[in-house]
N, C-alpha and C positions, 0 to 999 in steps of 0.2 A: 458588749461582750462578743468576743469573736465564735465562730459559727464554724463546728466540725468540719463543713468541707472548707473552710475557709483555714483552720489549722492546720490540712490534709495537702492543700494549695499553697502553704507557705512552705511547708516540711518540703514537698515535692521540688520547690522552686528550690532551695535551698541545699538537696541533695544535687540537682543538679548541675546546679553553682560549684560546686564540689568536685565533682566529676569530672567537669569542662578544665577545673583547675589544674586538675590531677593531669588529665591530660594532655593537656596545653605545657605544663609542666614536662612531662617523660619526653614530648615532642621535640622541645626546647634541649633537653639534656642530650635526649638523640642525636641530634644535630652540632650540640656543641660538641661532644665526644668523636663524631666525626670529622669537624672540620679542625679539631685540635689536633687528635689523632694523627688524621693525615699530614699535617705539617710539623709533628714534632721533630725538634731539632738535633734530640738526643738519638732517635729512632734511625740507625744507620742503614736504612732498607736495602735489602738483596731480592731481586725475581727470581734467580736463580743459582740452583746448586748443583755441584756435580758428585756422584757418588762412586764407588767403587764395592766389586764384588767379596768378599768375605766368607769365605766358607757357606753355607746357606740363607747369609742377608747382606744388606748394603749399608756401607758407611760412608759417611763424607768424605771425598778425597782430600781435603785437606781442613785443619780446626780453623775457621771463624770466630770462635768467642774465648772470650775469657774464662774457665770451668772452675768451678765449684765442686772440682776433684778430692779434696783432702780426705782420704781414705782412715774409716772408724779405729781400723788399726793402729793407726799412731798413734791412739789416745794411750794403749798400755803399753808402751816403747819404755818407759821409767817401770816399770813390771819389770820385762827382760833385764832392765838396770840393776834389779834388786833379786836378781838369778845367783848370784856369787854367794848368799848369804849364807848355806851352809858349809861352803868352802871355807870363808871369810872365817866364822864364828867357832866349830870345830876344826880348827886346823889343827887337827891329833894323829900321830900314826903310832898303833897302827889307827886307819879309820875304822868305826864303827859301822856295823851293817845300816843302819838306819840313816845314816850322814850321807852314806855312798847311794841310796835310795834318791835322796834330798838332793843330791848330787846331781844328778840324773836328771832329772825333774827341770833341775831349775838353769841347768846348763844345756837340755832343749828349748827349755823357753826363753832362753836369749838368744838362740840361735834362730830359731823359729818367726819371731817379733823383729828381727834384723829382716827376713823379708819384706815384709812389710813397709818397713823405713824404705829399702831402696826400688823398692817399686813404689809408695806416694815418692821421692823422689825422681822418680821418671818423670811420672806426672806435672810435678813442680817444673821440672826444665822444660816440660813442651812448653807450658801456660809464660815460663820464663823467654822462652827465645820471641815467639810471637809478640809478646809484650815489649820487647827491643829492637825488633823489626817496626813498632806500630810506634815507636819514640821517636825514631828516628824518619817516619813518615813524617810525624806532626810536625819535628823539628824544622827540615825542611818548606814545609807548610807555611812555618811561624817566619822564616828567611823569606819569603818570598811574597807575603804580604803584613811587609816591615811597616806599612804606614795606615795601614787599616786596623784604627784601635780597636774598635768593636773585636775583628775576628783575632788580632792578637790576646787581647784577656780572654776568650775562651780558649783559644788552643792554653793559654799559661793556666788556666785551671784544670783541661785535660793532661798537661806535662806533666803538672802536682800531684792529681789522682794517680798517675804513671808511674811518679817515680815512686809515692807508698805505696803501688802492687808491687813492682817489679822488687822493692826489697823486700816488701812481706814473703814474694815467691821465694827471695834469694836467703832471704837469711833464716826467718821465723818456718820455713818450711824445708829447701834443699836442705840449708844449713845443719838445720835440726835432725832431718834424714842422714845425712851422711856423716856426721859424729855417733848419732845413735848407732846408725846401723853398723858403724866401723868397732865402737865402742861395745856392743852388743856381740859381735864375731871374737871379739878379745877376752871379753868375758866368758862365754860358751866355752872356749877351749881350755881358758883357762882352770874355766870350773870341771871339767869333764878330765884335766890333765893331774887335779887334785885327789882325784880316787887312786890315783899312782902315787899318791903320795909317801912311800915308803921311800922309792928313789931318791935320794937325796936332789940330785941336779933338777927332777919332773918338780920336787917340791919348791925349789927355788922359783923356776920358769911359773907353777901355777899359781904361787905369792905374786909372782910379780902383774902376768897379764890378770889376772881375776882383783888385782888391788890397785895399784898407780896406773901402770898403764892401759889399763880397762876404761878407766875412769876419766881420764885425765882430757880424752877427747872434747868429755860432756861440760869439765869444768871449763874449758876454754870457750866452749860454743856459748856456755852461760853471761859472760863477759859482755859478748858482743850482742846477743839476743837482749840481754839488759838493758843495754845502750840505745837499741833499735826503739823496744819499746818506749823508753822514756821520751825519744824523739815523737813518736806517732800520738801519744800520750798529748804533748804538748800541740801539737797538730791540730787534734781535735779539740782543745783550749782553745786556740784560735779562732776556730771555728765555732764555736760556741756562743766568742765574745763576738764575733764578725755578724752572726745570728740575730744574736739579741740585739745588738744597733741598728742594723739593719731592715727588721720583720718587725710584724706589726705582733698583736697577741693570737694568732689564726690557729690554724692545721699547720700548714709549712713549719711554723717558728716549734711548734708543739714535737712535731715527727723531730726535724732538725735536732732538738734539745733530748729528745731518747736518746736519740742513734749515738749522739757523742758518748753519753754516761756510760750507754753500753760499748762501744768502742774504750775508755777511757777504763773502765770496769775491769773488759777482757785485759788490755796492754797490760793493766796494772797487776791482774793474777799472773801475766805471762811472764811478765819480770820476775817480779819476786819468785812465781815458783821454779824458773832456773837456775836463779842463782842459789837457793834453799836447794834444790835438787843438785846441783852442782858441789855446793860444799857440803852435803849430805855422802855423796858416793865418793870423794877425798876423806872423809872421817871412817866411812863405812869399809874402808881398806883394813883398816888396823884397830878400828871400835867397834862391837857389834850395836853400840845406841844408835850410830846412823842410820842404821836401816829404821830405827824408830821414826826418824824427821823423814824419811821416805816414804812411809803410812799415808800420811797427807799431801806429800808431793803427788805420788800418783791415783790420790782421789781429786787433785785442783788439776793434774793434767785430762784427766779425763774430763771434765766439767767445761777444760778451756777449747778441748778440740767439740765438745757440744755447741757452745757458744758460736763458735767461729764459724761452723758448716749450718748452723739454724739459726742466728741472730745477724750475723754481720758480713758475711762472704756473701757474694752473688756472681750471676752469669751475666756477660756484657758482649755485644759485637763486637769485634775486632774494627779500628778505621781501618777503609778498604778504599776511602775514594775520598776527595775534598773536602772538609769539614765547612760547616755554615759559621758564621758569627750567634753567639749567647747571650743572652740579656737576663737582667732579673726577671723578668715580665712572664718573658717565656718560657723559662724555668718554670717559674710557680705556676702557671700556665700550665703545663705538661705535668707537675707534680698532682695539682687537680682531676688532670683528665685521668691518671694513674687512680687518682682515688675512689672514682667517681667509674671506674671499668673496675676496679676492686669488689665496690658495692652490689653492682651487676651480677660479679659472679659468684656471691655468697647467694642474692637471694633467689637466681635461676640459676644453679650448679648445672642443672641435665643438658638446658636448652637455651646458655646464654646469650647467642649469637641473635636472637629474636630481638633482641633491646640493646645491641651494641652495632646493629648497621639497620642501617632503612628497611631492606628486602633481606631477609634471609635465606631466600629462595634465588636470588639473582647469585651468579657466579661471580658475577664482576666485582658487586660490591664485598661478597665474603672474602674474596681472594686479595682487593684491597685491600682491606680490615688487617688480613694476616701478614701479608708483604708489612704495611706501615707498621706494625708492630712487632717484626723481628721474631714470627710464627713460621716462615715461611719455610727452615730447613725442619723442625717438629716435624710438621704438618707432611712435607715430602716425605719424611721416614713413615711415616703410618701409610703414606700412600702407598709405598713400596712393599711396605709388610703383605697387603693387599691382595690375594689372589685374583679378585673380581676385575683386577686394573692390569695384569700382567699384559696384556696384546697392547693397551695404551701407549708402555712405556718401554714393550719389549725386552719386557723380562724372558730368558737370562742373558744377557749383555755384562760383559767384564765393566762396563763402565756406561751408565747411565748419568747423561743431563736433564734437570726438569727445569722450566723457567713458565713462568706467568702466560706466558705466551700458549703451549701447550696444551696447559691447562683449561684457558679461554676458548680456544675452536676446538675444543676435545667434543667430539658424539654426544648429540643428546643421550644415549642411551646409560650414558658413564655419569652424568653430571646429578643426581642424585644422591647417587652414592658418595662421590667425592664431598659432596655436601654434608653429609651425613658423615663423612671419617673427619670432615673441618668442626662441625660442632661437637664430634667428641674430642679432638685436637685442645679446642678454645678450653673447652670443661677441665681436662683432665693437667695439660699443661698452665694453662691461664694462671691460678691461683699464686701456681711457686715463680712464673715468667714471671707478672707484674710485680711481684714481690721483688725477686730482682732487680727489676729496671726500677721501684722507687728507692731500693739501699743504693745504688747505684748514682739516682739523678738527686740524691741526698748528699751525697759526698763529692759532685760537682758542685752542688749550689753552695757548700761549705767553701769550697773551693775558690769559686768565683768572688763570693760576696769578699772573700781574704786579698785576692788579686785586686778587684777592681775599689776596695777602700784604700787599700797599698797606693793603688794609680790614683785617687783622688787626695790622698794625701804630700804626695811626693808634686804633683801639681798645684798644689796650694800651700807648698815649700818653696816652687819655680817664682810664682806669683809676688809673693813676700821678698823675695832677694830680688 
């Protein structure tokens, strides 16, 4: 029979075992997260940014990333669409006091919601022209190292991911902005032109803009926005089946097999509800039941521009400089160490710079940490925000550069602080950053696994003949 300190002796050895595990463990993990981190492939690192002055703070001088701009407002763009309705449905003269009320109403708020469209349309064309400028780098790239397969499949799975932004920007967003918002200014006057309606010639002109040609914008842009989807749609089918051959039953194959459904989900609501939307405001001319199928068009529009800004869009660096060659390896690789700095920041939010580098007291290693992982411009905007930092950086300056450099031989007196605005940097951006960069290195590795089974098949076609 064993002997109280002799249970007391095993417990103890046994908790200890434990401990050592645990720690040996975190050690382990610490280490892998940074020497993955550091060499991720995806991770297009910049030391340095330059900014410019703005009325009372500083901005980039020029956009870097891909943005996850699409502005809430679009979501009731099909609102303003259904502004015409009392125009439409009481077209009596004389009008009635309470129609010319409705009148009113409803011929601001398509006028008002066309804001909207052409300002996220601005937005759309910066994210668009940078995205064509960063095509035409890769392309070049792909011309120049014509016989290096390795770095040719990855640039062809970044051209792939490229060319579904560059028409997501082009068609599912300008597109959508500038029929709305042209379609939305046709409708406002024409509905605002309808309280004149006694005029004979005003009643003709507000039939026509608040009815066909109000509308007509929206049904043409539905056509092609149909189309698009159906393509992207099928994209992510690819990708799917590329997945499941591919991946084993893990995390990667698990994430990978969301993202489509949800990618494949949104396409499919975005179809259908334009072109529902589209033959709704052609019916809605001359029927007042079209504004009935409008009800749900603009409950599934708003749901799809939720989707799209919280599920599936994300922020990406810009390519700024020579891309690496891609492999599966390192992909899933890097998609790990994303999971695994995820985990980190759920369960230290305040202070998670403690368990995602060695020292979190050393400048060097935090300031790595954030360069390798594409923190580096955040991080300089909070620096700038900064009072306590202005002599560092010589604030006020029309134009301020910061670079890694700077930073490293800055005054001991300063380097606490900056520590301190990095760990709330990590905290506060981290959470929605990595989120990004894993929608993001989810839809190369979709990419890739499509590219490089394409290249193994098409090689063992050469083979056979």
């Amino acid at each position: 029979m064993e002997s109280e300190d002799d249970s007391i002796n095993v417990s103890t050895k046994s908790t200890l075992e434990k401990t050592e595990k645990t720690e040996k463990t975190e050690k382990t993990e610490k280490t892998y997260l940074e020497s993955d981190l550091g060499l991720s492939r995806l991770a297009l690192a910049s030391d340095s940014v330059t900014f410019t002055r703005r009325k009372a703070h500083y901005v980039p001088a020029k956009q870097s990333k891909l943005k996850n701009s699409l502005l809430v407002g679009v979501a009731f763009l099909e609102l303003g669409n259904a502004g015409d309705f009392a125009a439409n449905v009481w077209n009596d003269i004389p009008v009635p006091h309470f129609v010319v009320a409705l009148m009113a109403v409803g011929g601001t708020l398509a006028l008002f919601l066309s804001y909207f469209a052409f300002k996220d349309a601005k937005l759309g064309w910066c994210n668009l022209v940078h995205l064509r400028e960063e095509r035409r780098d890769l392309q070049r790239q792909k011309t120049h190292d014509l016989e290096d397969g390795q770095i040719i499949q990855g640039l062809d799975a970044r051209l792939n991911v490229s060319f579904r932004e560059i028409g997501t920007e082009s068609i599912s967003r300008v597109g959508l902005d500038v029929c709305m918002g042209v379609g939305g200014i046709i409708i406002g006057i024409g509905t605002f032109l309808a309280i004149g309606g006694a005029n004979r010639r005003v009643w003709h002109a507000s039939n026509l803009m608040s009815g066909y040609i109000g509308n007509v914008p929206l049904a043409l842009y539905a056509l092609f926005n149909g189309s698009w989807s159906c393509y992207v749609w099928m994209k992510a089918r690819q990708h799917g089946i590329a997945g499941a051959t591919a991946l084993d039953m893990d995390m990667a194959a698990a994430l990978l097999k969301r993202r489509i459904f949800t990618v494949q989900m949104y396409t499919a609501m975005v179809g259908v509800t334009g072109i529902a939307a589209g033959a709704a405001s052609l019916i809605s001319a001359t029927m007042w039941w079209g504004y009935v199928i409008l009800i749900p068009v603009i409950i599934s529009s708003i749901s799809c521009n939720y989707i799209w800004r919280k599920k599936i869009a994300y922020e990406r660096p810009l390519v700024q400089q020579r891309t690496l060659g891609l492999s599966k390896i390192s992909l899933l690789r890097e998609l790990e160490s994303i999971i695994a700095v995820q985990r980190i920041l759920k369960e230290t939010p305040s202070e998670p710079l403690h368990k995602l580098v060695s020292d979190s007291q050393s400048i060097t290693s935090v300031i790595e940490f954030i360069i390798m992982n594409d923190l580096f411009e955040d991080f300089c905007v909070r620096l700038l925000d900064d009072t306590h930092l202005s002599e560092l950086f010589g604030i006020p300056n029309e134009e301020i550069t910061i670079n890694s450099e700077l930073l490293l031989t800055a005054d001991n007196s300063y380097i606490p602080h900056i520590l301190k605005i990095a760990q709330t940097c990590v905290s506060e951006v981290g959470p929605i950053h990595f989120q990004y960069r894993q929608r993001y290195l989810l839809e190369i590795l979709g990419s890739y696994l499509c590219v490089s089974q394409a290249g193994t098949s098409e090689t063992t076609t050469l083979e056979k003949c």
